[in-house]
Phi, psi and omega in degrees: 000144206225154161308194204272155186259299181224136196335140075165019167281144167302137155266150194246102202271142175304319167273157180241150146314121166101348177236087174292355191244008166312128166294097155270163154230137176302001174305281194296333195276340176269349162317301184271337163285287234278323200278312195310309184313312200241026163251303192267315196268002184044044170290145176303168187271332174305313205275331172327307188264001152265347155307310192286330155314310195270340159276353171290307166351287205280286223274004155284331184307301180325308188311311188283327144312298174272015200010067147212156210289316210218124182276134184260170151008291165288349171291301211275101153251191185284324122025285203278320160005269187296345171268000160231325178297338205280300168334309193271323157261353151314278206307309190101056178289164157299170179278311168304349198263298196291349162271323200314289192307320197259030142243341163303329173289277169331328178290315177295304169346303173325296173296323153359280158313300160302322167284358201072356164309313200238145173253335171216145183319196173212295195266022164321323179228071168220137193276154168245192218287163179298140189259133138287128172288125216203084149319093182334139186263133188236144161284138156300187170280323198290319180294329194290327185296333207278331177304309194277345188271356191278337165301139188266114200253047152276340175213166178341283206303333179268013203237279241253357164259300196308315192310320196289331222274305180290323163334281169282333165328300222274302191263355164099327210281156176314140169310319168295269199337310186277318153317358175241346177339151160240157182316288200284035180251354171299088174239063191310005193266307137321348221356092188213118186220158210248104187284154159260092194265208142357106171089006174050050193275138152239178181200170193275156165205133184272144178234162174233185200303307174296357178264333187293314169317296178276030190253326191281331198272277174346294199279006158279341153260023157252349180284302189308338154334289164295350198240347148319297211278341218003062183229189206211113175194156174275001158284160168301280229250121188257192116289164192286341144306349152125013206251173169282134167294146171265157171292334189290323198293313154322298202287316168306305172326295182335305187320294193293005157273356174280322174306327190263344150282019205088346191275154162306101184287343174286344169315137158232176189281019154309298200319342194257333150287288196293279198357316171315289177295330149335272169328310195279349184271320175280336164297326147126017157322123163291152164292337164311294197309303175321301184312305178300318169266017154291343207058050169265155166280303185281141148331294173308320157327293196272318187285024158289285172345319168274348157270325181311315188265019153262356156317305164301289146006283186278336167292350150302298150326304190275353165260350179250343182291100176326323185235030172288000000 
């Protein structure tokens, strides 16, 4: 038995609560964790398919310690766990890569459970590795004014860059986030527009008047666009074919207004979310306030962000401070 066949039927998992004596293989069994995620938990297809790597990752790993073709139930303890986690720093995965997967484990495990396959996580008490702290990379405001000014507002295509540009400048929001915009999520009026974040969650994000501005000079060419074009579609932000812009198509813009302001080409449009937050802190936003309209879930998510300008702060501190 297989997942839903067609939109809107219940899904019907091959594991059941309670049936421990079904022959499962964890093969079949991430088959159906992979269906969970992204029916019931409305995970995005990015987090999907990174789930499915990093768990494919462990039961090849698995198969091959223990050489055998298909992993069962009883195979996956803490034991073999830790013998792929151990494996993943033999290789020199990053510390980050090496939390990921071994949350990617625990999620399944989780899920295990909840079905009755497993009576206990296994990978419940396995620790992940110590994080280096690694303080987001940001625009000053003066690089950040050299950025929004750099798109040329002589032609569409330079209308419809300032606008993605004042855009995430204003509202903080995501590269997905902005690319997924739709017309009527949109209250230039409000300057208020409505995002999708992570988990296809949504929340309010604020623009303040230059981004409401180049957003309103952008849409009388994107109607001419479309009516050129004679096509249809309900996104903000288009391609010279009449389609939604991609996150890569963003990232390719950027370079090229970075270039012409001048700016550090490794910048991207994350860089440009811390920069939101970055600012807005510095400026003397509760942080709370910040978290929401970043969409973080945990707290802990936005408060880096209070180490980067207390970071300033004291660098500050040691050049002016006589007895620093």
């Amino acid at each position: 038995m297989h997942g839903i066949s067609h939109p809107g039927h219940a899904i019907r998992f091959l594991i059941t609560p309670g049936n421990r004596d079904a022959h499962l293989t964890l093969e079949q069994g991430l088959a159906e964790f992979l269906t969970h995620l992204g029916l019931e938990k409305n995970a995005s297809d990015k987090t999907v398919k990174s789930y499915r790597e990093d768990l494919t990752q462990a039961l090849t790993f698995a198969r091959e310690r223990l050489k055998k073709s298909h992993i069962d139930p009883t195979d996956w303890n803490t034991r073999l766990l830790r013998a792929f986690i151990a494996w993943l720093h033999e290789k020199g995965y990053a510390k980050t890569t090496i939390a990921r997967r071994l949350a990617a484990v625990r999620s399944f495990g989780k899920f295990l459970c909840r079905q009755g396959i497993l009576t206990e996580n296994p990978a419940k008490s396995l620790r992940s590795p110590r994080q280096d702290q690694r303080l987001p990379h940001f625009l000053t405001l003066a690089d950040v004014k050299k950025l929004l000014a750099a798109p040329s507002e002589t032609d569409w295509a330079g209308r419809r860059d300032r606008a993605i540009l004042e855009t995430m400048y204003s509202a903080g929001i995501r590269v997905s986030e902005l690319v997924g915009l739709d017309i009527l999520d949109a209250d230039l009026n409000d300057g208020v527009v409505i995002v999708r974040g992570k988990g296809k969650k949504e929340r309010l994000a604020l623009l303040g008047p230059p981004a409401t501005a180049a957003i309103s000079l952008w849409l009388p060419d994107r109607v001419a666009l479309l009516e050129r074009l004679r096509t249809e579609t309900q996104a903000v932000f288009l391609n010279k074919n009449g389609g939604r812009l991609t996150t890569r198509s963003v990232g390719r813009l950027l370079i090229g207004h970075l270039r012409t302001a001048g700016l550090d080409p490794r910048t991207t449009p994350h860089t440009i979310r811390h920069s939101f937050a970055t600012h807005m802190l510095d400026a003397g936003a509760d942080i709370r306030g910040v978290q929401e309209l970043l969409g973080h879930k945990s707290l802990a998510t936005t408060q880096v962000y209070t180490h980067v300008t207390t970071k300033r702060i004291q660098q500050s501190y040691q050049k002016a401070h006589p007895r620093s």
